[in-house]
Structure formats: C-alpha cells, structure tokens
C-alpha positions in Angstrom: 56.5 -18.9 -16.3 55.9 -21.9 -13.0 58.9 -20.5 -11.8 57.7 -17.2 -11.6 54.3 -18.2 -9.3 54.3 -16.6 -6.3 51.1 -18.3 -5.5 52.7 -21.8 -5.2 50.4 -23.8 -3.4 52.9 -25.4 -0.4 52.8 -29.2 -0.4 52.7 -31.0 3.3 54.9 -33.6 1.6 57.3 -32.7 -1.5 55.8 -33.6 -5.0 58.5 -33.9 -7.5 60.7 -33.0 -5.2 59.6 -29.5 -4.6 57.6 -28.2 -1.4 55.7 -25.8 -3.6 53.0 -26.6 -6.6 53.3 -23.9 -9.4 50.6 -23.5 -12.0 50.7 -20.9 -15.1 47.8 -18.9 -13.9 50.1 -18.0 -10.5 53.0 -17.4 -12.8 50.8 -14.9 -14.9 49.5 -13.7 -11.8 52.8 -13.2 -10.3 54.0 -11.5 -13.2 51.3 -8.9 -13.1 51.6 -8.2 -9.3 56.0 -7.3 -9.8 55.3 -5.4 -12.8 53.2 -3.1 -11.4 54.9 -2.9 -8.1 57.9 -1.8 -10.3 55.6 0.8 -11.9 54.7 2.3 -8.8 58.1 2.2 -7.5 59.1 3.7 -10.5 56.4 6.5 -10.4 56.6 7.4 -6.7 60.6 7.6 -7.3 59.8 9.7 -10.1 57.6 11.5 -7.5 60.4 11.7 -4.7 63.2 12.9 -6.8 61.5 15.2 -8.8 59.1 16.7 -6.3 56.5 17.7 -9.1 53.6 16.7 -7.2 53.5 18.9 -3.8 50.8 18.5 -1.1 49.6 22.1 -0.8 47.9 24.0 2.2 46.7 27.7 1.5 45.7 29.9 4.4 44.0 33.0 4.4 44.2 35.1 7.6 43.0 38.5 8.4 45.5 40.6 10.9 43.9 43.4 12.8 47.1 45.2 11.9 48.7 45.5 8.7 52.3 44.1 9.2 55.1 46.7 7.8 56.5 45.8 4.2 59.6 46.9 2.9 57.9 47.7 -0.2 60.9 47.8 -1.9 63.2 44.7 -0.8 60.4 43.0 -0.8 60.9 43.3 -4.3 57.8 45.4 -5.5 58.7 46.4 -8.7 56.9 49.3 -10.2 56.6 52.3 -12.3 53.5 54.7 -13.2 52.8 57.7 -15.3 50.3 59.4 -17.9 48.3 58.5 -20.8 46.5 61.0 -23.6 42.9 59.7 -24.5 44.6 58.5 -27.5 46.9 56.3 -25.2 49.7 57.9 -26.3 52.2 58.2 -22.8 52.7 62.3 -22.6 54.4 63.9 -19.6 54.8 67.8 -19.6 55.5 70.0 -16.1 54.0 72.4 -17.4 51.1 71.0 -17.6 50.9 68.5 -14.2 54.2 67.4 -12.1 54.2 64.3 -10.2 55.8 63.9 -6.5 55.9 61.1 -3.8 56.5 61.3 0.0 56.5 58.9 2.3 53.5 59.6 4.7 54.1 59.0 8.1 51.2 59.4 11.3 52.3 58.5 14.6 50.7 58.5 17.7 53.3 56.4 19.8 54.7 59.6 20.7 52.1 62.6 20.9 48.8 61.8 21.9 47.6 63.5 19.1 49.8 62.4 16.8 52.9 63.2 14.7 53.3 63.9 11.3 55.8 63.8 9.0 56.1 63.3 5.2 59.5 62.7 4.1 60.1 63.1 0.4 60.8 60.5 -2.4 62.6 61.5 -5.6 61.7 60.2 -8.8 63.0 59.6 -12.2 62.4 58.0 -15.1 62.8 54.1 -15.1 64.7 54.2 -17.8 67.4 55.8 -16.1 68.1 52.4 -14.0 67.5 49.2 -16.8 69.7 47.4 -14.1 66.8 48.0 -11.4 63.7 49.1 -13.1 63.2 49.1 -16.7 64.7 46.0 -17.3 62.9 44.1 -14.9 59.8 45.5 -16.1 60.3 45.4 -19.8 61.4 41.4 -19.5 57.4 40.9 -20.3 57.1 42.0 -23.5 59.3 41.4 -26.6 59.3 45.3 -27.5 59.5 47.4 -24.7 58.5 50.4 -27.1 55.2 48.6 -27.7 54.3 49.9 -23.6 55.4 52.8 -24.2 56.9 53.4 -20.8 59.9 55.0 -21.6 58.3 58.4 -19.5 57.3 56.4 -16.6 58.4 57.4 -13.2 59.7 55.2 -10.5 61.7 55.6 -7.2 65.4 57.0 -7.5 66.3 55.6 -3.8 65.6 52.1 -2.6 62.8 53.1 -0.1 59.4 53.0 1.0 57.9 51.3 3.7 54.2 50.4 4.6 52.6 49.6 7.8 49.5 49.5 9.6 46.1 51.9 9.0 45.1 55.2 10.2 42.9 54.6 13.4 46.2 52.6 15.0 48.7 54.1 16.8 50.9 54.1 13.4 50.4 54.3 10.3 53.1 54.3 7.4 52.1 54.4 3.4 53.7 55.6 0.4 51.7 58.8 -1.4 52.1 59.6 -5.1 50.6 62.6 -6.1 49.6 64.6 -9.8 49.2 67.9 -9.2 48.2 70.3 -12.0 50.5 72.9 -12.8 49.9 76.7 -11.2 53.0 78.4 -10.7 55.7 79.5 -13.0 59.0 79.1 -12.5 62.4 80.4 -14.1 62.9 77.1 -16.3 58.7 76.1 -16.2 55.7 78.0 -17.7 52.9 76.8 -17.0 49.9 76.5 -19.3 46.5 77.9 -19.0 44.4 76.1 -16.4 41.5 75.5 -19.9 44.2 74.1 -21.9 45.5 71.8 -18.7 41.8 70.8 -18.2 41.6 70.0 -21.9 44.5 68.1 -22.3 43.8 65.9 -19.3 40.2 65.5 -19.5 39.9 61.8 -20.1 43.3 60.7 -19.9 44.5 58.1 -17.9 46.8 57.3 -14.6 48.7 54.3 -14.8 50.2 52.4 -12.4 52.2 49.1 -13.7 53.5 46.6 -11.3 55.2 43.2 -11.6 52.9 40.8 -9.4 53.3 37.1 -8.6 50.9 33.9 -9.2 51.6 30.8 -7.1 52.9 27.6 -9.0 53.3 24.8 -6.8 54.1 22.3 -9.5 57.7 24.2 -9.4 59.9 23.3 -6.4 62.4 25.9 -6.9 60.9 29.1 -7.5 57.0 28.9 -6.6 55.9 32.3 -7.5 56.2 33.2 -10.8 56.0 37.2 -12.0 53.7 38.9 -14.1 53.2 41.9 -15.7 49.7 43.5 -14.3 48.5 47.6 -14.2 46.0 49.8 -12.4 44.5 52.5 -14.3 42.1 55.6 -13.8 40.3 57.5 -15.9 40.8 61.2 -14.9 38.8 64.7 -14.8 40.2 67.8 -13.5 37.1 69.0 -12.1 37.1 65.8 -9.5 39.8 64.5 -7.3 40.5 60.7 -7.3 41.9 58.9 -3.9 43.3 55.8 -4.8 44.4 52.8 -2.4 46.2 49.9 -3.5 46.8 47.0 -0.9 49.8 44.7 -0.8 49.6 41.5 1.4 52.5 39.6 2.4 52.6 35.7 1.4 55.0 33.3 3.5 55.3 30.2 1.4 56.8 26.9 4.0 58.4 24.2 1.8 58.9 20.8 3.6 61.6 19.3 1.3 62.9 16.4 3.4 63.4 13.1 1.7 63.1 11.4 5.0 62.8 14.2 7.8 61.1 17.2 7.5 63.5 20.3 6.6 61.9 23.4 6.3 62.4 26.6 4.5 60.8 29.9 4.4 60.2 32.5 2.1 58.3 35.8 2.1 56.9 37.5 -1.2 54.6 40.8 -2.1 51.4 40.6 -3.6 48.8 42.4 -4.6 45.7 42.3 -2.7 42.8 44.9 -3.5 42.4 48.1 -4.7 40.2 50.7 -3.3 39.2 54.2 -5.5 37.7 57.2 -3.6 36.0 60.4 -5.7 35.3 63.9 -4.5 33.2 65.4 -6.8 34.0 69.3 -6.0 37.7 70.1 -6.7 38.7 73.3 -5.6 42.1 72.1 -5.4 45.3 71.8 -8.3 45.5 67.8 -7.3 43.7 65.6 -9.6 45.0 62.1 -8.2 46.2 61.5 -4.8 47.7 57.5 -4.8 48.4 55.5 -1.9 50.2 52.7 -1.6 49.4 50.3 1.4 50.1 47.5 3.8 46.8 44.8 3.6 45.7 43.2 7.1 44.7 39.9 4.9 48.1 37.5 5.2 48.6 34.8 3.5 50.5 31.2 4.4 51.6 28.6 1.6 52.8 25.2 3.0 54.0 22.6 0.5 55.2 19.1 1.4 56.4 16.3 -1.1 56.7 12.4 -0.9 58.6 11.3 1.7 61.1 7.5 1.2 59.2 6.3 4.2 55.7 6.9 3.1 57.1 5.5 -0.9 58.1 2.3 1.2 54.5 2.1 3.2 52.6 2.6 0.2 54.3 0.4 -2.1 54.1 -2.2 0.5 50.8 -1.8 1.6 49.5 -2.3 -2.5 51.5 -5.4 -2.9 49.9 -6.7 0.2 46.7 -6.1 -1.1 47.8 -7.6 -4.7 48.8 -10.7 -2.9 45.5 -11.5 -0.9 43.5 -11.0 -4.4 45.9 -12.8 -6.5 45.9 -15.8 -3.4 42.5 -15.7 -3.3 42.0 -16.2 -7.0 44.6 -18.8 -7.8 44.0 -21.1 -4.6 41.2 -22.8 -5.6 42.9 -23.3 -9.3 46.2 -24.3 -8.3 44.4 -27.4 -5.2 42.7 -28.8 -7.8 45.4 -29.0 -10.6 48.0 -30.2 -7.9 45.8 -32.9 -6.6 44.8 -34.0 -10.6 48.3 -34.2 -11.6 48.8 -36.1 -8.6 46.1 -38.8 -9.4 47.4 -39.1 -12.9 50.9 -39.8 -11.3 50.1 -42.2 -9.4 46.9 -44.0 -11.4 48.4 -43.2 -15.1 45.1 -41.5 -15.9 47.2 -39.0 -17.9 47.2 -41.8 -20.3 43.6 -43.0 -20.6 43.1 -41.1 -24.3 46.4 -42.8 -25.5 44.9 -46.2 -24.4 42.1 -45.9 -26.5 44.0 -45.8 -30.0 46.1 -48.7 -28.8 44.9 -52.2 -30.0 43.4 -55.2 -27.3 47.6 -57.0 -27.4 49.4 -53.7 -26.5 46.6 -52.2 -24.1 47.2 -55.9 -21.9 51.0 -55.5 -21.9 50.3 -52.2 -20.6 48.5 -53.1 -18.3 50.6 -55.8 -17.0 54.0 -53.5 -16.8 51.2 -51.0 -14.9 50.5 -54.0 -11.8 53.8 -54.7 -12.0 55.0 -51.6 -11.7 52.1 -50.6 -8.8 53.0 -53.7 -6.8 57.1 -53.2 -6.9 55.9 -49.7 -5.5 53.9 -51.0 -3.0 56.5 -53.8 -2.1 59.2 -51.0 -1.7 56.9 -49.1 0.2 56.4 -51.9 3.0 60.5 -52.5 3.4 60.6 -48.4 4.1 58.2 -49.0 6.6 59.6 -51.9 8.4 63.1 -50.5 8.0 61.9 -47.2 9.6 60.0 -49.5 12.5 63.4 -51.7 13.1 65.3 -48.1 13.6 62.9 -46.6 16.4 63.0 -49.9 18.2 65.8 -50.8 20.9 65.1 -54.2 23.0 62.4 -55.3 21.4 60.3 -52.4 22.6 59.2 -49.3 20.2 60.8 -45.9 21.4 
C-alpha cells in the first residue's frame, strides 16, 4: 500500500534512506486515482473501437429547387393498389385500370413549354420477389396477412423526379385510377352504378419502405421500415394526391486519428399533400403524384478520436492529482515530521515506558544518553572530517 503513494511527500534530505515519505492515505489515494484512470481508458477505448457513441449534427435546409432523384436507384421501394370497404385488396379492369407515366414539363426549350408523358408499365410485385415483393414482404412474418399479392409496382427500373411546376422544369411520376368506360375485345366493362358502388368507400393504397436514422449504428445508419399512404375514395369527386421525397446525405467522420470522410445519399419521405375537386365529370377518380421535396437534409456523424482519448484521460488525471495532493499534503507533513521526532527522541516508546518498573526504565534511559551522545560524537568527526577535506594550506576553499 506505501509503495503505491503517489502523493509521497519529497524529503530535502533522505529519511530511511528514501527521498520520498509514503503514508497509507496517499497509497489509498493513489490507488483510487489508477483505477479510475484505467476505467476511463478502458471506456473511451471501448468508445474508439466500437464507435457506439457518435457526435451527431442534423441539418435542415430548404432548396428553392427540388434536386432530381432517381427515384428508383435511390432505392424507393414501393407498390400500391385497391382496397374494398371491407379491406379486402380487389383489382378488376373492368371495373377501374391503373396506368403510370412519367410527366415531363419543360420550358428550357419552348418558351411555353414542352410536354411529354412517357409511359410506365406495371405489373404485379409479385412478379419480381427478387426486386419488389421480397423486399417489401421482409416486414411482416406472413406476407398473406397484407394482402398485397394484387399490388402494382414498376416493371422497368425508372422514374425520375425533379423540380416544381412554376421552374423552368419540372419532372414527377403520375399514377393514375381511372374508372372503366370502354369495352374492349378481352374487357367488358361494368355499369358506371355498379362501378360507383363497388368503389364508394374503398381505399387507395400506396405502401413504401421508408428509412429512420440510427446513429448509434456505424455501419448502416438508416434503418427501413414498412410505412403506407392511404385515401378514402368517391367516384363522384376526384382526389389529387402529392407525395414528397427529400434527399438525406448522411457524412461519417470515421478516422481514428485524422478525419476520413464518407458519403452517402438516401430517399425519404417528406410530406404528403391531398387535393379534392368536388365536381367530377371526368372517369379519373385518383390522380397520384410522386415528387421531388425542396427541404434537404444533411447528417454529419463524428466519433472519438486517439488524440482527444489521450487529452481527456490526461487532463482527468491531472485534475485527480491536484485534489488527491491537496488532500494528502497536510496528512502526510505532519506524519513524516512525527515519525521523525519519535526516531530521533524514542517517543514511539513513551506508553512502553510506563509498564516498565523504576530499575529497567533507568537502564533505559542510560543506553538512550549513551546512545544520543555516540550519535552526536559521530556527528562532530563527519563534520570535522568534511571541514579537513575542503581545506588546502590551511585556508578553507
């Protein structure tokens, strides 16, 4: 435990042949201080290696133009379709078809602007479990329970997004339900009363996989989630739906020393936006937009650097050793000057004295001159030794 003291009290002259004086309160003291400068070197390691504990910076911007997104590389995953009032899914040409173009304005060009509307084909997601379904039915432990088996989503990898109307381009993706009027060769379409009827208070449904930020997790931050947007609908009105996709840039500093940074860009839903006309003297009941959002996002995450492990652990034990000093000065002084009395006085002995009888206390005492005035005999031939050593001719150097 003395060895242990850190707080030694240093001796101008040695004492017991040591240049230090080390008390059991500086040992326990001592102690203390290395064990929990070992913890925290141990945490903050922990910290460092691990990188469980990021320094996180979110950023909300607004862009007065909405950036293009590649919808679809950007990995927005997707399907939508039609629900019964009885939420039972139900999909029937010849009752309502669905279609989606890519909707295109563009005044770059023409003055007055360009249009063009490239189609999209669809399919059931079922179709494609390598690239749909199986991406989306990952969230629940029965994909039957969703029901989604009738759900449409894009045959082709396409579909872009990018900025809003009143600029001098605009790009979204359009998904339309249009009732069904005209007959065909393979399709016969109901009666417009039993079309009415059998929509009438059914529901659009639009499921997405979107992503929630975990910073605690260093290697993949946003985590994926199964969400939906759904509509009531009513032939007798026509529903304009917009939903808004913001881009999120997430910068990871994960340098141990130097900063080394990395980017990545992800999709996420922003806000949804739902439009009714009242008067429908149309065959469209929904018309569904998909869009780019001029709100941005920007993630920054940092971790624990070595040099800032070093500075911190340092700076603590500098402040652990100014308290612990300052506690165990004043302690260890006065014990190292009381031992140093009873060493040279034999007060250390004074409560052994008093159970010895009158004979023994006086030979004690004699051996104690004795002893005292061979000390202070050898004491005198050091000194003149020393003086004879410094002198040359009779004159002190």
């Amino acid at each position: 435990m003395l060895g242990a003291d850190i707080f030694g009290v240093v001796c101008e002259l040695e004492f017991e042949k040591k240049r230090k004086y080390n008390t059991i309160l500086g040992g326990v003291f001592s102690i203390i201080i290395i064990a929990l400068t070992l913890s925290l070197v141990v945490t903050l390691g922990e910290v460092l290696i691990m990188k469980n504990v990021p320094r996180t910076n979110i950023s909300k911007y607004y862009i007065p133009y909405a950036p293009k997104l590649d919808l679809i590389k950007m990995d927005l995953r997707f399907g939508f379709g039609f629900y019964l009032k009885n939420i039972t899914q139900f999909d029937d040409p010849s009752y309502f078809t669905f279609s989606a173009n890519q909707y295109i304005f563009d005044k770059k060009t023409e003055p007055t602007g360009k249009l063009s509307m490239p189609m999209i084909e669809l399919d059931y997601c079922y179709k494609y479990p390598e690239r749909f379904v199986s991406e989306l039915y990952n969230f629940t432990l029965d994909a039957n329970k969703l029901q989604m088996d009738k759900f449409y989503c894009f045959k082709n990898l396409s579909g872009n997004a990018e900025g809003s109307f009143l600029r001098d381009y605009f790009e979204n993706i359009e998904i339309k339900m249009v009732r069904c009027v005209n007959a065909t060769s393979k399709v016969i379409c109901k009666s417009k009363e039993e079309i009415d009827n059998t929509i009438f208070g059914g529901y659009f449904q639009f499921h997405y996989v979107n992503r929630y930020f975990t910073p605690t997790n260093y290697s993949n931050p946003m985590k994926d989630h199964f969400d939906k947007f759904f509509t009531v609908l009513d032939t007798s009105s026509i529903r304009f739906i917009d939903l808004y996709f913001k881009s999120v840039n997430i910068t990871t500093d994960s340098g141990y020393v130097f900063e080394d940074k990395s980017t990545g860009t992800f999709l996420n839903f922003d806000y949804a936006r739902e439009q009714i006309q009242v008067s429908n003297n149309t065959n469209t009941i929904i018309d569904f937009y998909i869009n780019s959002s001029v709100n941005f996002e920007d993630i920054s995450r940092s971790y624990l650097k070595l040099t800032e492990l070093l500075a911190t652990t340092g700076g603590i034990l500098n402040v652990c050793l100014v308290i612990g000093g300052f506690i165990t000065s004043f302690f260890s002084i006065v014990q190292m000057k009381i031992k140093m009395l009873n060493t040279l006085f034999y007060f250390d002995s004074f409560d052994i004295d008093r159970n010895l009888d009158h004979t023994n206390k006086l030979s004690i005492k004699k051996l104690r001159e004795e002893a005292l005035v061979s000390k202070i005999n050898k004491s005198i031939e050091v000194a003149k030794k020393a003086k004879r050593e410094v002198c040359d001719n009779g004159k002190l150097v």
